[in-house]
DRENVEXMAR-963035 format. One record per residue (C-alpha): residue in one letter; x, y, z. Coordinates in Angstrom, 1 decimal. Each point is the difference from the previous one (the first is absolute). Example, Ala and Ser with C-alpha at 12.3 -4.5 7.8 and 13.67 -1.06 7.14 Angstrom:
// DRENVEXMAR-963035
[node "a"; [12.3; -4.5; 7.8]] [node "s"; [1.4; 3.4; -0.7]] 
***
This chain:
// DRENVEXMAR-963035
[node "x"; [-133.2; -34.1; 105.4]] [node "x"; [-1.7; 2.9; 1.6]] [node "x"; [1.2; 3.5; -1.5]] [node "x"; [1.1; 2.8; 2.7]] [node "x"; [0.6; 3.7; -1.0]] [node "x"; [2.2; 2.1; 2.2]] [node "x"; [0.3; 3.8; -1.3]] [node "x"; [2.3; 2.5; 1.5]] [node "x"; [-1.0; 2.7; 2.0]] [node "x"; [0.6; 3.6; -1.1]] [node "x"; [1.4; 3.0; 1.6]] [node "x"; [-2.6; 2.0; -1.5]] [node "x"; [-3.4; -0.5; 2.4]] [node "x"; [-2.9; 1.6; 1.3]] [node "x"; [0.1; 1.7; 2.9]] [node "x"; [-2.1; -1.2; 3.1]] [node "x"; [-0.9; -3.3; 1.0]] [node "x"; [-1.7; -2.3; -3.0]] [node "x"; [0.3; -3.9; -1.2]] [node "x"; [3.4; -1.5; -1.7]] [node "x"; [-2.1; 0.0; -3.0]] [node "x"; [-0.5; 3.4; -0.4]] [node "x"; [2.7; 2.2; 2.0]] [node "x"; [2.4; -0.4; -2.7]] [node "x"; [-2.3; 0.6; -2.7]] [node "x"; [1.1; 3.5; -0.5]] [node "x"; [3.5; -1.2; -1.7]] [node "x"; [-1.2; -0.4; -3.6]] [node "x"; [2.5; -3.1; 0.1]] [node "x"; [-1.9; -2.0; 2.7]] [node "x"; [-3.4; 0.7; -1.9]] [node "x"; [1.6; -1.6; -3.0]] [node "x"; [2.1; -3.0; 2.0]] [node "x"; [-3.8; -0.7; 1.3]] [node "x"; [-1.4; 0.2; -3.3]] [node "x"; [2.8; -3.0; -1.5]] [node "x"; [-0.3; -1.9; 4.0]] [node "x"; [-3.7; -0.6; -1.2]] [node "x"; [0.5; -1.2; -3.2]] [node "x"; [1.8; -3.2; 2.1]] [node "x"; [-2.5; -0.2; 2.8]] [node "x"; [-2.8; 1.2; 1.9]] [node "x"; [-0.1; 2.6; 2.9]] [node "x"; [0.3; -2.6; 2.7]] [node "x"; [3.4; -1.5; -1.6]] [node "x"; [1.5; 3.6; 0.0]] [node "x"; [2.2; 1.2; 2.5]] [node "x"; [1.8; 3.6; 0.6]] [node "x"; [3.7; -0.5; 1.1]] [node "x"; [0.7; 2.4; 2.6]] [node "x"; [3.6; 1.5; 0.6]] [node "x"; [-1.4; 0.6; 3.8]] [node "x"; [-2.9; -2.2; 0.7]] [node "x"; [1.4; -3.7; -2.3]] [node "x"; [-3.2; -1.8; -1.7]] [node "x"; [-3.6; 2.1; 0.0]] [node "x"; [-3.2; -1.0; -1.4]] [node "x"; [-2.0; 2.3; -2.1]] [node "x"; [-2.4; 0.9; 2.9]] [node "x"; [2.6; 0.5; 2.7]] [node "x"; [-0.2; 3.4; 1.1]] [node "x"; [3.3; 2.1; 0.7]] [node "x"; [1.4; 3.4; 0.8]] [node "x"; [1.8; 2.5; -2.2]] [node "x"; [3.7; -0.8; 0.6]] [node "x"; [3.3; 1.1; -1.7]] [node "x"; [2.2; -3.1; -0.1]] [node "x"; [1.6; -2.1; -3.4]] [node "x"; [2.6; -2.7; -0.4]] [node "x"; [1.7; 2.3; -2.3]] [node "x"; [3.1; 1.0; 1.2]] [node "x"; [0.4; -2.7; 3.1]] [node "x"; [2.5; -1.7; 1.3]] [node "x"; [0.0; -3.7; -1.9]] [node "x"; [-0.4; -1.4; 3.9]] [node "x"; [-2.9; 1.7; 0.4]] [node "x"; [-1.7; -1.1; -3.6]] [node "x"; [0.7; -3.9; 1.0]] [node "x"; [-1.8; 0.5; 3.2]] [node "x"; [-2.4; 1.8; -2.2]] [node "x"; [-0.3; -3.3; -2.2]] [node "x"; [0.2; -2.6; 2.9]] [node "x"; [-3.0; 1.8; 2.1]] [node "x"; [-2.0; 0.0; -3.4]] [node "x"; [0.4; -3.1; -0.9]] [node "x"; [-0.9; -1.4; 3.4]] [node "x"; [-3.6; 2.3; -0.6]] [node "x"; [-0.1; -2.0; -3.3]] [node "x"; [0.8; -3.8; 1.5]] [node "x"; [-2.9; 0.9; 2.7]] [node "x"; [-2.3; 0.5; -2.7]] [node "x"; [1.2; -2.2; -3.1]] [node "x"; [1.7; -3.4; -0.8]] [node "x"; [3.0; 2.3; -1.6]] [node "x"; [1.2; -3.3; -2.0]] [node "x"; [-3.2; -0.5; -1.4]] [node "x"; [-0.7; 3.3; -0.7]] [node "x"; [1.0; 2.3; -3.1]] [node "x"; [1.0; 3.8; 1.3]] [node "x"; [0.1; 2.8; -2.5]] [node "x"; [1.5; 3.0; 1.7]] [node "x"; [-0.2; 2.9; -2.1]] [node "x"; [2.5; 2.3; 1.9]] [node "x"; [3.4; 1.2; -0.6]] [node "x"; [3.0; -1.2; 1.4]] [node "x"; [0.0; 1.1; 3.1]] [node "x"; [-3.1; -1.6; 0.7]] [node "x"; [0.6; -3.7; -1.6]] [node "x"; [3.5; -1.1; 0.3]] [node "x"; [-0.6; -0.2; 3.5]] [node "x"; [-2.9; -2.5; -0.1]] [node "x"; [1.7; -2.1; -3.0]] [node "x"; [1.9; -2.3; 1.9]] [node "x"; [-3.8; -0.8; 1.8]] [node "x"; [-2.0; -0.6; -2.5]] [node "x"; [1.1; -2.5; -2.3]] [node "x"; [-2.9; 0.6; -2.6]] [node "x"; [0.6; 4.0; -0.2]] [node "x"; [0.0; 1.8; -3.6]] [node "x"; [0.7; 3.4; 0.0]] [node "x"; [-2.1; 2.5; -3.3]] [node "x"; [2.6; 2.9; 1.3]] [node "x"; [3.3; -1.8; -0.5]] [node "x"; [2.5; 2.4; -1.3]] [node "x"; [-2.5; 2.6; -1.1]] [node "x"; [0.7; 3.5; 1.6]] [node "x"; [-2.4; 2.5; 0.8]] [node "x"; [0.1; 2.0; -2.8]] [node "x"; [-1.2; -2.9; -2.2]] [node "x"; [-2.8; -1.8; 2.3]] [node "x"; [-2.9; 2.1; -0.5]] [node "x"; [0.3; -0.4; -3.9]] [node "x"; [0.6; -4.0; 0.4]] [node "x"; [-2.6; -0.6; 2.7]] [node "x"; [-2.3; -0.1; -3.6]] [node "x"; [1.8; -2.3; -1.9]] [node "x"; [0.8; -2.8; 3.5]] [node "x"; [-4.3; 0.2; 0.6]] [node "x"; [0.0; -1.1; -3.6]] [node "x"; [2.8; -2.6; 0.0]] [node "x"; [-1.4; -0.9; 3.6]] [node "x"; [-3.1; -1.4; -2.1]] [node "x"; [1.9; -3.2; -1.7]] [node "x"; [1.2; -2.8; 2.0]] [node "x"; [3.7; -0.4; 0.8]] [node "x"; [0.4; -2.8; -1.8]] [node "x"; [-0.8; 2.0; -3.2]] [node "x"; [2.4; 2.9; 0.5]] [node "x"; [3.4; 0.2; -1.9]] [node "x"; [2.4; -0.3; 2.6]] [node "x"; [-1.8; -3.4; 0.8]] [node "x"; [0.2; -1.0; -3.5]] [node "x"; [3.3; 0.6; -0.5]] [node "x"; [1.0; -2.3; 3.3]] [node "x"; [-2.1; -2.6; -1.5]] [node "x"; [2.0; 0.0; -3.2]] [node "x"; [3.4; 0.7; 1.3]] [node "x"; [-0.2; -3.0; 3.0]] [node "x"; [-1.4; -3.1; -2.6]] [node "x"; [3.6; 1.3; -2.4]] [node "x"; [3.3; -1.9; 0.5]] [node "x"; [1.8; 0.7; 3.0]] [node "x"; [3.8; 0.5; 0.2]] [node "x"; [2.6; 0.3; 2.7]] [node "x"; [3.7; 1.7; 0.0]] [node "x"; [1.5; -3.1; -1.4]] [node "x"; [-2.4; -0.6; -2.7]] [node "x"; [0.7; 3.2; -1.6]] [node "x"; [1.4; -1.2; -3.2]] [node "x"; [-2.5; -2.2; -0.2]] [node "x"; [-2.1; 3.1; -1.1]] [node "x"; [-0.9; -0.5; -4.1]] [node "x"; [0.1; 3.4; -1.2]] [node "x"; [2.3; 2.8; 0.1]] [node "x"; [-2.7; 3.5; 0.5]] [node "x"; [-2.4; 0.0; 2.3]] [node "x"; [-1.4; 0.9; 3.1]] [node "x"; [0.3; -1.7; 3.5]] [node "x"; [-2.5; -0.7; 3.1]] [node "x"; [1.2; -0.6; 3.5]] [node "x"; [-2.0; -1.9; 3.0]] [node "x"; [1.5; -0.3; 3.2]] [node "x"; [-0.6; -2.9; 2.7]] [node "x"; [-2.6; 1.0; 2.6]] [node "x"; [-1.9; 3.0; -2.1]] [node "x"; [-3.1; -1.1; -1.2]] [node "x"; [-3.3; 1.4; -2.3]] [node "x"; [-2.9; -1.0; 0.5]] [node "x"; [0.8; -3.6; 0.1]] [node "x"; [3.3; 0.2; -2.7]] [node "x"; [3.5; 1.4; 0.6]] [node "x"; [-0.2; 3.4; 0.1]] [node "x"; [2.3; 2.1; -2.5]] [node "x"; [2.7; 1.7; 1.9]] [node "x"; [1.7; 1.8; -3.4]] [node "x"; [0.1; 0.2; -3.8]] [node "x"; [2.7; 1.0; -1.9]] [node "x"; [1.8; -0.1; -3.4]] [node "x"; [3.1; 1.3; -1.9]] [node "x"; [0.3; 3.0; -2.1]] [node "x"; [2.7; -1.5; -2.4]] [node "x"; [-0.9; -2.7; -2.0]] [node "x"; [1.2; -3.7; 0.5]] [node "x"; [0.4; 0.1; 3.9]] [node "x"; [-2.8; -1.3; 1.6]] [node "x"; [2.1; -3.1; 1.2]] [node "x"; [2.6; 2.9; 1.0]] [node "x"; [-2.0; 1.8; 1.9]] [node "x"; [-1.0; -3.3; 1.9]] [node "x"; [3.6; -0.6; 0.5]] [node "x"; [0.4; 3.8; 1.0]] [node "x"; [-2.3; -0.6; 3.3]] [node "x"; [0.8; -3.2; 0.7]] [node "x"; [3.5; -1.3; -0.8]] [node "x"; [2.0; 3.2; -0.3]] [node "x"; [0.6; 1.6; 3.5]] [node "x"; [0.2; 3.2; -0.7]] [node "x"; [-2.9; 2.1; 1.1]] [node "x"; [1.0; 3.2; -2.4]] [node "x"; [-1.1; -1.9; -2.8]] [node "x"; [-3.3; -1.0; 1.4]] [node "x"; [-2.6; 2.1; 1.8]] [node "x"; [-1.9; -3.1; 0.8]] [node "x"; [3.2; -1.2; 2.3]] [node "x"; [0.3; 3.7; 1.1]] [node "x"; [-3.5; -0.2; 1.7]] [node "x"; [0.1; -3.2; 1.4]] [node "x"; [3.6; 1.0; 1.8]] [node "x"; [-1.6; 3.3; 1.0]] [node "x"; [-2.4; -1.6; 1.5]] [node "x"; [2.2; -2.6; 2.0]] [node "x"; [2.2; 3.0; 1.4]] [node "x"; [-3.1; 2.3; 1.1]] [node "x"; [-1.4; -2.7; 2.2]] [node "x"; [3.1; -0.7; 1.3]] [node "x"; [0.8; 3.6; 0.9]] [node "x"; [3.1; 0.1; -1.8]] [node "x"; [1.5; 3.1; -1.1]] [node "x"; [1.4; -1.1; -3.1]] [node "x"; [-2.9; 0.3; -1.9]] [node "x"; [1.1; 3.2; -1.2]] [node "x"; [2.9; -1.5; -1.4]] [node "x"; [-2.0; -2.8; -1.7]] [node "x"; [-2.3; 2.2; -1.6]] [node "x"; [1.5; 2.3; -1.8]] [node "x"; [0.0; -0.8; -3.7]] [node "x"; [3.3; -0.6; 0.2]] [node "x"; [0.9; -1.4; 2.7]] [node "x"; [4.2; -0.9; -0.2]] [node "x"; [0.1; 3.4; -0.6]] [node "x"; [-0.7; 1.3; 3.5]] [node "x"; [2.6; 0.5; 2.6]] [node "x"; [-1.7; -2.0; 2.1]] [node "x"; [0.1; -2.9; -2.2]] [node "x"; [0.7; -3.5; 2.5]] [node "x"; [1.5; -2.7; -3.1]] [node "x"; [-0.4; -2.4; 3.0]] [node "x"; [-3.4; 1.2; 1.2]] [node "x"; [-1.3; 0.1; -3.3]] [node "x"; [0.9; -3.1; -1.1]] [node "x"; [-1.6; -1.8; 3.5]] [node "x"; [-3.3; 2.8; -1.0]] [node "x"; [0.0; -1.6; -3.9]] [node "x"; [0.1; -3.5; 1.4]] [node "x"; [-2.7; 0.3; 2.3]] [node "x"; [-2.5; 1.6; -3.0]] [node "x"; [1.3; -2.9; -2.3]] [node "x"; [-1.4; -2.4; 2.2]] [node "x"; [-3.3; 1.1; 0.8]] [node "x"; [-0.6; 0.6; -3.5]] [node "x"; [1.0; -3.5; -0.6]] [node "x"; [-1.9; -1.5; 2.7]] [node "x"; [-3.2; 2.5; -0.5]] [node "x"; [-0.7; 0.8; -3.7]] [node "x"; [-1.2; -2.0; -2.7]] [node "x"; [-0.7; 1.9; -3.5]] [node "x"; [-2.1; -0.4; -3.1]] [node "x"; [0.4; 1.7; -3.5]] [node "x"; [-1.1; 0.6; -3.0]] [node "x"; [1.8; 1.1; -3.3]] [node "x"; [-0.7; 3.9; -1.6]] [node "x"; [2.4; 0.7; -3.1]] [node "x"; [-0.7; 4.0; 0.0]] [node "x"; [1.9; 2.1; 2.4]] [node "x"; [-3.2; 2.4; 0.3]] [node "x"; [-2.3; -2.8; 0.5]] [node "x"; [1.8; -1.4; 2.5]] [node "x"; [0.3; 3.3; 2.1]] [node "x"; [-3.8; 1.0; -0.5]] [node "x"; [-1.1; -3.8; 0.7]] [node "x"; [2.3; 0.5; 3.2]] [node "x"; [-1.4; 3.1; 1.5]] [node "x"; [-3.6; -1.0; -1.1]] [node "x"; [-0.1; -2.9; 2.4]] [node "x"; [2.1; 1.7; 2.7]] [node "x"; [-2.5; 2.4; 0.3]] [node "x"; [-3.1; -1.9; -0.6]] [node "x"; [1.2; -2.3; 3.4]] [node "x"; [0.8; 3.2; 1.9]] [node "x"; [-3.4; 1.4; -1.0]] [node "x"; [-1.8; -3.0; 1.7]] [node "x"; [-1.7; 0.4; 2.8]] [node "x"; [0.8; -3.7; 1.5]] [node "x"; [3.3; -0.4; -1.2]] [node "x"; [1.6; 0.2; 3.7]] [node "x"; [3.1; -1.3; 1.0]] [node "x"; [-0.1; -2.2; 3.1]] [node "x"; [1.3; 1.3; 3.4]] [node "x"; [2.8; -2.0; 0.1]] [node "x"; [1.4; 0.6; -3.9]] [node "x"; [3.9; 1.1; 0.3]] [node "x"; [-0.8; 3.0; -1.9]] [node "x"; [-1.8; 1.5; 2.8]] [node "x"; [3.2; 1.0; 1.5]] [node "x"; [1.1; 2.0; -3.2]] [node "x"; [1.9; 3.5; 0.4]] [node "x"; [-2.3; 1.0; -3.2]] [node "x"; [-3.3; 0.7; 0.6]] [node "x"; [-0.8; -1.0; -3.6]] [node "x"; [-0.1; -3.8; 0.7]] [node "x"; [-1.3; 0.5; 3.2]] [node "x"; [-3.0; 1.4; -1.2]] [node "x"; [-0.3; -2.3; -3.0]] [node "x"; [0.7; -3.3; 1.1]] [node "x"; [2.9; -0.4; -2.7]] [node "x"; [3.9; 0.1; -0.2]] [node "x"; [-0.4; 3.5; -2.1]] [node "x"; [-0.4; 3.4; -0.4]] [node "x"; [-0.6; 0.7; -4.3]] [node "x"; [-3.7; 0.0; -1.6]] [node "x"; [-2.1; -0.7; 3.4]] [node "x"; [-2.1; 3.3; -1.0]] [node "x"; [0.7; -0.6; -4.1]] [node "x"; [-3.6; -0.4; -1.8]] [node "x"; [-1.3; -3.6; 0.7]] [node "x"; [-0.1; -3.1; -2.4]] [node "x"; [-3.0; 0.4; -2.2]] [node "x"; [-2.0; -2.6; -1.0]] [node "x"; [1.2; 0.0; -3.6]] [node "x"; [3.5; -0.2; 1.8]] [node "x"; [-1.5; -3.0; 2.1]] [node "x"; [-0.5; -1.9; -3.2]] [node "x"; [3.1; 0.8; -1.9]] [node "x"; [1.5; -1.2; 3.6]] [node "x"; [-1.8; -3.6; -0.1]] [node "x"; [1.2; -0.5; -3.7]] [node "x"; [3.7; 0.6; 0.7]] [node "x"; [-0.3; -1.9; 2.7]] [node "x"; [-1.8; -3.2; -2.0]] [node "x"; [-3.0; 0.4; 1.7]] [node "x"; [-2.7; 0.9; -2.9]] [node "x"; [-0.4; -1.1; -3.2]] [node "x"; [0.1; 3.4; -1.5]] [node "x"; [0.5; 3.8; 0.9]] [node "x"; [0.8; 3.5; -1.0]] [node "x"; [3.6; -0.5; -2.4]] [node "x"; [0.9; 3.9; 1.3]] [node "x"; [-0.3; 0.9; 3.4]] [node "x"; [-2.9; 2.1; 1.0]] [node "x"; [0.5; 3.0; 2.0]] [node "x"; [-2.4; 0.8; 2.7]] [node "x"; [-2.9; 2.8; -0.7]] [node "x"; [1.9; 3.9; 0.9]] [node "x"; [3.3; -1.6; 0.2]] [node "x"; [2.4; 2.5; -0.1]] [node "x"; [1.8; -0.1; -3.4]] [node "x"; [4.0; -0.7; 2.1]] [node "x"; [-1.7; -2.3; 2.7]] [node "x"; [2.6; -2.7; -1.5]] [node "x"; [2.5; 2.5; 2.6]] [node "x"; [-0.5; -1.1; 3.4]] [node "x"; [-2.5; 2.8; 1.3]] [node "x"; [0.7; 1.5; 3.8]] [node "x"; [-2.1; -1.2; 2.8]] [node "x"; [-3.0; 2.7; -0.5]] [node "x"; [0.3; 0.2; 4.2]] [node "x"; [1.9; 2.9; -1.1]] [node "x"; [-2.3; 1.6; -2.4]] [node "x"; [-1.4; 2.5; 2.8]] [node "x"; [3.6; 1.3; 0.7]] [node "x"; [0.8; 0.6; -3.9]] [node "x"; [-3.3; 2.3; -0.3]] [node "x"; [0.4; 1.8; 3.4]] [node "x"; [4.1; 0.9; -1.3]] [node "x"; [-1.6; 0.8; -3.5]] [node "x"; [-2.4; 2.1; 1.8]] [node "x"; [3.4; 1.6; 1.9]] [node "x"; [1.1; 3.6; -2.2]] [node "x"; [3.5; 0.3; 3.0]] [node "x"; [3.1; -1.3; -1.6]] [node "x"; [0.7; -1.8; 3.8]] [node "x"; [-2.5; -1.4; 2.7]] [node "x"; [0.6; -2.0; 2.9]] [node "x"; [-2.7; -2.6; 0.9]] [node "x"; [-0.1; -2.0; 3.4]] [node "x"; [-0.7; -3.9; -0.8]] [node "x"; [-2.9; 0.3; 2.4]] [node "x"; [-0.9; 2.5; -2.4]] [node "x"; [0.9; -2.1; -3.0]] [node "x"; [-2.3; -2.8; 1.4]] [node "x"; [-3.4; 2.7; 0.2]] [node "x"; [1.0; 0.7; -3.8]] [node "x"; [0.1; -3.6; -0.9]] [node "x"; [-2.6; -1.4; 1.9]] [node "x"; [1.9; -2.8; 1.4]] [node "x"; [3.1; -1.0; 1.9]] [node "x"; [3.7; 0.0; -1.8]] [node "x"; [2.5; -2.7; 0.8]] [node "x"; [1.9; -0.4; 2.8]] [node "x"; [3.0; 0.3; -1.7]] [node "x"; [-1.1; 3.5; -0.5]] [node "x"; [0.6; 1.4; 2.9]] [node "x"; [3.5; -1.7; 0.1]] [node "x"; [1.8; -0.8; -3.0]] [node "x"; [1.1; 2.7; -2.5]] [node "x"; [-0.1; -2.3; -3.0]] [node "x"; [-3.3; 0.0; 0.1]] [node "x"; [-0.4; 3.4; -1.1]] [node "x"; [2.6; -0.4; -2.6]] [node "x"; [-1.0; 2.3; -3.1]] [node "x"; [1.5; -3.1; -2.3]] [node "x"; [-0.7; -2.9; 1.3]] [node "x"; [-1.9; -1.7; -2.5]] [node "x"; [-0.6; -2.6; 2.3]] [node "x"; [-2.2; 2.1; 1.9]] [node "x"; [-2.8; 0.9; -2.1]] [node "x"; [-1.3; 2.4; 2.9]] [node "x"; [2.7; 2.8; -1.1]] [node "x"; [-3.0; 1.0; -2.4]] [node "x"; [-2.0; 1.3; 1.9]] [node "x"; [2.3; 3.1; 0.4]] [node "x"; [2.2; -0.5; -3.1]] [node "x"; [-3.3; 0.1; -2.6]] [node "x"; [-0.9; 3.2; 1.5]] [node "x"; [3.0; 1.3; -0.8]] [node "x"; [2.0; -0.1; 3.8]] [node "x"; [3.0; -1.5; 1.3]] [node "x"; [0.3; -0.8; 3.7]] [node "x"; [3.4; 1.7; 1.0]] [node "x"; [0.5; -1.1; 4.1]] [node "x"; [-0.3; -3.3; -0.3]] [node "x"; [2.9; -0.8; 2.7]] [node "x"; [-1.8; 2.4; 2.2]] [node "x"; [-3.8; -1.3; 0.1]] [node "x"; [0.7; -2.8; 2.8]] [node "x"; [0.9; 2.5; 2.4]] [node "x"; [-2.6; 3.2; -1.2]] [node "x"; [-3.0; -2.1; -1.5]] [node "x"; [0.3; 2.2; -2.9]] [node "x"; [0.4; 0.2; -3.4]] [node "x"; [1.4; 2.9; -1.9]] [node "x"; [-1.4; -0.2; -3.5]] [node "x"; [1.3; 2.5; -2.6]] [node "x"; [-1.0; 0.3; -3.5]] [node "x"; [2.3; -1.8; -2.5]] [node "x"; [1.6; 2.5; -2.6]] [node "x"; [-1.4; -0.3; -3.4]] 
***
């Protein structure tokens, strides 16, 4: 299969009239994106993405011009993507051909649903954190697929046995944790893991099962939260607000009726869509680490993509959008190492022998067994720490420059998400670890503004 390489353009260019190949070279970024394109192909099997002129060879010449994706309507991106993709089919057999488009969001989730063999190095990685990555992905790009982690731990999970919601007591141990696969999301050839999760008390791995797929009551389970959430967003319905608050019966808005007809539609797709394996871990802290260690390492893969057509991508969360997975905890947590890897294949009966103690991954931070906030965020901590005023008021727009990357949709429209103590929103850290607490939360749909004042010690 013949490799293609698309990489973004940049708003940073040359002025003048010059080739694609070299008009963007003055953003530091492209230099670098170039640098990683070639380590996957040659000059003639690189293209430059172009917010104004689609698909450009290297030697295409071009004027200075001041036009990006960022900010634009989503209309105008997936006309973007369509005309793109039609440069692409003229050129290549897009079936039998392996894109690797090393752009940002703005630039790739239009062409996704085009290319059916697309992996993406800048998944989930903001700004802030690409230039000291680039580095490590030139390195990883240098061992096959089939040799990286988050193909390894496919390979182990999808020969395990398989389980469905009415074979949960047929489960042989009591501690553990769980892997899900859903019908019509696929990995290079297996099922493709769509969530891992566990228990924190000890004993209720079968009641956790039973929590997501028997008992209809999506307060106890965040797994059933985010597949209803993502049922009433594509349908437009305005009681997502109701459903996802963490406590939903508690809202005035509560519908018994409407509920129930909402908690009978997620029990059936779950039923009809989700098959599970598991394996058993006895130690509370084990079984958290061991958790967040392979969240993270699939989020952190480059082709671990979920497919065009996956329900998730009509998700009010932006979290398992981005990731391809029904949640939100541990997808920037530090990845499985390989010591963890082996551990891994001995509880799950797969090698003869392994590490008895789990292994923690080299600069692991000493409380990684806490679910760590998505480091998306890290830029706004440091600009607020950098902030002496007890009070400032940033525009999201604003936010977005500080951070490198978009926020969530629900952003800009629901106050929950910039709850101070949500826990279930492990974004809040960004401002709360730099000591702040956002104070107009009701108000920011309307102004595009948040008010954050510093947090009395």
């Amino acid at each position: 299969m013949k490799t293609v390489v698309l990489v973004t353009c940049t708003s940073d260019k040359h002025r003048g009239t010059h080739t694609a190949g070299y008009i963007y070279t003055k953003s530091s970024n492209f230099r670098k994106y170039m640098e990683l394109a070639r380590v996957y192909a040659g000059d003639e099997s690189i293209f430059v993405i172009s917010a104004l002129h689609g698909l450009l060879t290297l030697d295409t010449v071009i004027d200075w011009y001041n036009y990006t994706l960022s900010g634009q309507s989503q209309a105008i991106k997936n006309t973007w993507g369509e005309k793109v993709a039609e440069q692409i089919k003229l050129r290549f057999d897009a079936n039998d051909t392996r894109f690797i488009v090393i752009a940002g969001a703005d630039y790739y989730a239009p062409l996704m649903k085009h290319l059916p063999n697309i992996e993406v190095p800048l998944k989930g990685v903001s700004m802030y954190f690409r230039p000291a990555k680039v580095d490590e992905w030139i390195s990883a790009a240098q061992h096959p697929v089939g040799n990286s982690i988050c193909y390894r731990i496919h390979k182990l999970f999808n020969r395990m046995p398989r389980y469905k919601w009415d074979t949960i007591d047929k489960v042989g141990f009591d501690s553990g944790i769980y892997i899900l696969f859903e019908v019509g999301e696929a990995y290079r050839g297996m099922d493709r893991i769509v969530r891992v999760g566990t228990h924190r008390s000890d004993g209720r791995l079968r009641g956790r099962l039973k929590d997501h797929f028997i008992s209809q009551n999506n307060d106890g389970s965040i797994f059933r939260k985010n597949i209803g959430r993502a049922i009433l967003n594509k349908n437009m319905q305005s009681y997502l607000s109701v459903w996802t608050k963490t406590k939903s019966r508690s809202d005035s808005n509560y519908d018994a009726s409407f509920q129930k007809k909402i908690e009978d539609r997620v029990t059936r797709y779950m039923r009809d869509n989700f098959t599970f394996t598991c394996f058993p871990v006895e130690a509370n802290a084990e079984r958290s680490r061991l958790e967040l260690g392979i969240i993270a390492a699939l989020n952190n893969a480059e082709d671990f993509i979920a497919s065009p057509d996956w329900r998730g991508q009509y998700s009010s969360e932006y979290e398992v959008v981005q990731s391809g997975m029904w949640l939100k905890e541990g997808l920037n947590d530090v990845p499985l190492s390989e010591g963890e890897f082996r551990r891994l294949e001995f509880l799950c009966g797969a090698a003869p022998s392994a590490p008895q103690r789990i292994l923690r991954a080299e600069k692991q931070p000493a409380d990684s067994f806490k679910p760590a906030f998505t480091r998306k965020y890290a830029p706004l901590t440091a600009y607020l720490q950098g902030i002496t005023a007890n009070e400032i008021a940033i525009s999201l727009s604003d936010i977005e420059k500080i951070i490198g990357d978009k926020m969530a949709p629900s952003a800009y429209i629901h106050e929950r998400w910039w709850d101070n103590y949500d826990e279930t929103h492990p974004h809040r850290l960004g401002w709360i670890n730099a000591g702040f607490e956002v104070t107009n939360g009701a108000q920011i749909k309307s102004t595009h503004k948040a008010v954050f004042r510093r947090m009395a010690k």
